[in-house]
ROLOSE-281586 format. One record per residue: chain; x, y, z of N, C-alpha, C in turn. Coordinates in nm, 2 decimals, padded with zeros to 4 digits. Layout:
# residues N
PT, cadena, n.xx, n.yy, n.zz, ca.xx, ca.yy, ca.zz, c.xx, c.yy, c.zz
PT, A, X, Y, Z, X, Y, Z, X, Y, Z
...
***
This chain:
# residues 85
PT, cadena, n.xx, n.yy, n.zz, ca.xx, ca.yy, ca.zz, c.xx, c.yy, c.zz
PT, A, 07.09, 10.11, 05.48, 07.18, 10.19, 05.57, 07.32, 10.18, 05.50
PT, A, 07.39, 10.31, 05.48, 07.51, 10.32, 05.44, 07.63, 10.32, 05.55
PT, A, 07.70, 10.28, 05.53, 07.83, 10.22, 05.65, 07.97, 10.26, 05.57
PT, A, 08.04, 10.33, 05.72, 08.15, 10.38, 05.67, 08.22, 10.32, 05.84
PT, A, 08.34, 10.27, 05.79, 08.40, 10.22, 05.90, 08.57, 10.28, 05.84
PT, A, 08.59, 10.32, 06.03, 08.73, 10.38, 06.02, 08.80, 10.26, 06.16
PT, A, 08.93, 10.22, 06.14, 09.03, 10.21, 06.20, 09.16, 10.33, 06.25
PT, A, 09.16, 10.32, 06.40, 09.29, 10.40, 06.42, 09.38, 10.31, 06.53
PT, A, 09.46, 10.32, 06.47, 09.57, 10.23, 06.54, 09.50, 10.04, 06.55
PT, A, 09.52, 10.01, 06.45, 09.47, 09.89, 06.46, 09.42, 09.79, 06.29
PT, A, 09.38, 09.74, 06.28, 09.34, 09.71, 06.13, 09.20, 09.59, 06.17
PT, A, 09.09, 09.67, 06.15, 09.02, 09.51, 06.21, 08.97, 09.43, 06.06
PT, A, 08.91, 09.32, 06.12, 08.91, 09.20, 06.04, 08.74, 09.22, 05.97
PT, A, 08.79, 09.14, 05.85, 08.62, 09.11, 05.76, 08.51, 09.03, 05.82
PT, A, 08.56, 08.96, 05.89, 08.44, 08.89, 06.00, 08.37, 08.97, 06.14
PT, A, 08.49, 09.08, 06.16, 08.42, 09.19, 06.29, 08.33, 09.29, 06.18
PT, A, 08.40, 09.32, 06.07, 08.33, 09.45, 05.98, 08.14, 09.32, 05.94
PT, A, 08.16, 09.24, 05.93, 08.05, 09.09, 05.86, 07.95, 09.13, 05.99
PT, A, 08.01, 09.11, 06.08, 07.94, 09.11, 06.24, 07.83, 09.28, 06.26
PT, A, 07.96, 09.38, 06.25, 07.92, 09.47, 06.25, 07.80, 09.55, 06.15
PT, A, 07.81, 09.51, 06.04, 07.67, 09.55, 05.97, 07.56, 09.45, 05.96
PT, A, 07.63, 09.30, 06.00, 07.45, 09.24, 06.04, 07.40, 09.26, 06.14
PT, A, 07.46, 09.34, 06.29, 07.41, 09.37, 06.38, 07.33, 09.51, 06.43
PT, A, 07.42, 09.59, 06.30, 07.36, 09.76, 06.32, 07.22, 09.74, 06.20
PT, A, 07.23, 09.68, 06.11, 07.11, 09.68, 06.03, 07.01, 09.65, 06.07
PT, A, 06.96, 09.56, 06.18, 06.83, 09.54, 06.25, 06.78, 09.65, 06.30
PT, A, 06.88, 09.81, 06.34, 06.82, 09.89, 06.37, 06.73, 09.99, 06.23
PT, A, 06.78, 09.91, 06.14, 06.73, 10.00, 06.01, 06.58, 10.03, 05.97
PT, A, 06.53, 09.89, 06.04, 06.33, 09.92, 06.02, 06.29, 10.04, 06.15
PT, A, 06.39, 10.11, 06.22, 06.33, 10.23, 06.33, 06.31, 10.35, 06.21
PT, A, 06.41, 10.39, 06.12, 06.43, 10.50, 06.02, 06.29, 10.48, 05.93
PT, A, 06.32, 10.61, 05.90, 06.18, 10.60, 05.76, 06.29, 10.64, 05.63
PT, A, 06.34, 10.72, 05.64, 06.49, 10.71, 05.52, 06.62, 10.67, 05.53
PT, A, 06.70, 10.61, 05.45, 06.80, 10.58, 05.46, 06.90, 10.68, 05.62
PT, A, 06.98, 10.54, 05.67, 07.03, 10.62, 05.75, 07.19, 10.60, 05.75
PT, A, 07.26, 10.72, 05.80, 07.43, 10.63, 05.77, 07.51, 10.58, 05.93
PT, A, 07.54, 10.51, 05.88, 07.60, 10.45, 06.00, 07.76, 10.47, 06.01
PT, A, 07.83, 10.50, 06.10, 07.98, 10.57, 06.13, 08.00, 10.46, 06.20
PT, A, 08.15, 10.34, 06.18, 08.16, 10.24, 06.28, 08.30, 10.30, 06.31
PT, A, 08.38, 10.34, 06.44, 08.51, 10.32, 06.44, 08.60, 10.23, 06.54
PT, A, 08.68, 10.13, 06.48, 08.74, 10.07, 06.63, 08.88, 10.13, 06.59
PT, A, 08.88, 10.14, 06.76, 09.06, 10.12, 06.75, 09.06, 10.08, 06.91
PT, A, 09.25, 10.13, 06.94, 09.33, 10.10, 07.05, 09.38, 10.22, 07.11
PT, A, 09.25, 10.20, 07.24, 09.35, 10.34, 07.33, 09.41, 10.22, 07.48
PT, A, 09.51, 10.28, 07.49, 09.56, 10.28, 07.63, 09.59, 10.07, 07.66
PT, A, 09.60, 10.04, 07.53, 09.58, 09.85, 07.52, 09.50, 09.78, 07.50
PT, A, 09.37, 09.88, 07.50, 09.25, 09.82, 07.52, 09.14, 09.86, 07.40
PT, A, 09.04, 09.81, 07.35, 09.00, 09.81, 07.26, 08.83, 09.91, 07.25
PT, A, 08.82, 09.99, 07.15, 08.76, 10.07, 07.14, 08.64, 10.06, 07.06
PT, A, 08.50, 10.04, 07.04, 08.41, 10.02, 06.95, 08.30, 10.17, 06.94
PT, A, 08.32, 10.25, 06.86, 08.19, 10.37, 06.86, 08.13, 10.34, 06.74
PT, A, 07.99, 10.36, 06.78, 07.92, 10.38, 06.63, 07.86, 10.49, 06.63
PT, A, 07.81, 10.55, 06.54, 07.73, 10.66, 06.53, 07.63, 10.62, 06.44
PT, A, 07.49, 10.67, 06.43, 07.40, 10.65, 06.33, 07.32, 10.78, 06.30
PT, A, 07.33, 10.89, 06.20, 07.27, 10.99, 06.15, 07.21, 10.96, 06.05
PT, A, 07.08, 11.01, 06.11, 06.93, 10.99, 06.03, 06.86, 11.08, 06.05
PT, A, 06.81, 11.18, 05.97, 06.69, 11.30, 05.96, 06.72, 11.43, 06.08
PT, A, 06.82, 11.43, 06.09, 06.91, 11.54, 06.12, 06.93, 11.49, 06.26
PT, A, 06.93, 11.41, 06.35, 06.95, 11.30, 06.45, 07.05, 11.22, 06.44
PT, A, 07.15, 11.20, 06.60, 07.29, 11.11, 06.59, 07.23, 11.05, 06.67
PT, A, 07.23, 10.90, 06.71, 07.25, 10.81, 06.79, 07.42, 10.74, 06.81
PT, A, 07.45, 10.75, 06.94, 07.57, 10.70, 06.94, 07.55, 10.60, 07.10
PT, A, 07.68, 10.50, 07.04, 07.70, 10.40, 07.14, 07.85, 10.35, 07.10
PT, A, 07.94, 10.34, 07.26, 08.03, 10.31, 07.25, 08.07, 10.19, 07.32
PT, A, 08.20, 10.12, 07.35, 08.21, 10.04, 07.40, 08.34, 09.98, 07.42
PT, A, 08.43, 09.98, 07.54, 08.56, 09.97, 07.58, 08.61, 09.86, 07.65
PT, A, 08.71, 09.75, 07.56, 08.74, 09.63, 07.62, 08.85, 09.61, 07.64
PT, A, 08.89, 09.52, 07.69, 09.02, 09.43, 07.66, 09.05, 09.33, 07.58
PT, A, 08.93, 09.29, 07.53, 08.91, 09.16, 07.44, 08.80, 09.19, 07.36
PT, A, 08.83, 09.25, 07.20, 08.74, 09.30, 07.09, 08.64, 09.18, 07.09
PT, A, 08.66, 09.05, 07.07, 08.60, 08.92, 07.04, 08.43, 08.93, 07.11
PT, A, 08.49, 09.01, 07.27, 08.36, 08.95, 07.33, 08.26, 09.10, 07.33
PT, A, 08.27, 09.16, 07.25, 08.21, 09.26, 07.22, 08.11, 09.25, 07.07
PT, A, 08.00, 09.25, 07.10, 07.92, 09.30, 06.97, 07.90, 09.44, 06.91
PT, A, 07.86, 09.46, 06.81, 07.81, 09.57, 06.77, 07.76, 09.74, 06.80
PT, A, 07.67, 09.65, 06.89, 07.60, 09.74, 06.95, 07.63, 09.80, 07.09
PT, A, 07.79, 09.75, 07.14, 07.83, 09.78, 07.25, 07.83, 09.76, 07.36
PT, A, 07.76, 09.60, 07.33, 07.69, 09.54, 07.46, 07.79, 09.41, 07.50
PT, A, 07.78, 09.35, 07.60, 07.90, 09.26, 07.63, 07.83, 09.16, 07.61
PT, A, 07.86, 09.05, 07.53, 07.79, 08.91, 07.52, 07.74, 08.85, 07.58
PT, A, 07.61, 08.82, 07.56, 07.53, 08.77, 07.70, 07.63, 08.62, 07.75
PT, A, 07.67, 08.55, 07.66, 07.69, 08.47, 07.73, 07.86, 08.45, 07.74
PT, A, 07.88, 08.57, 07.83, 08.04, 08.53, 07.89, 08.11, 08.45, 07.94
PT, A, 08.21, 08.41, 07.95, 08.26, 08.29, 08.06, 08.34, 08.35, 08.19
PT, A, 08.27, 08.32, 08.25, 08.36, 08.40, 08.40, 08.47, 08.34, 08.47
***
């Protein structure tokens, strides 16, 4: 899977970008050809912004995901199973 990651208004870190392609790659054995993956975070409104896109054999899958705290967000736009309330 090829990976292209954009930042806007923001600069993220080598351990979120580390996070981010060992967590989208597990979707990689669904494809039968290479597929590219589009990561972008940034900052709307204070709060933090995660989209990915994945286009594969003329097909976009997309998932997003909007926080106040980048940390407790994974990859795939899901909120950490194990939160602290």
């Amino acid at each position: 899977m090829k990976f292209t990651f954009t930042e806007k208004k923001m600069e993220s870190s080598e351990e979120l970008r580390a996070y981010s392609i060992r967590k989208i790659s597990k979707l990689d054995r669904f494809f039968k050809s290479e597929a590219d993956a589009y990561v972008t975070f940034s900052i709307e409104r204070g709060r933090f912004l995660a989209e990915i896109t994945i286009h594969n054999n003329g097909l976009y899958y997309r998932a997003s995901e909007l926080t106040n705290d980048m940390s407790r967000v994974n990859a795939f736009g899901y909120n950490d199973v194990n939160d602290e309330a």
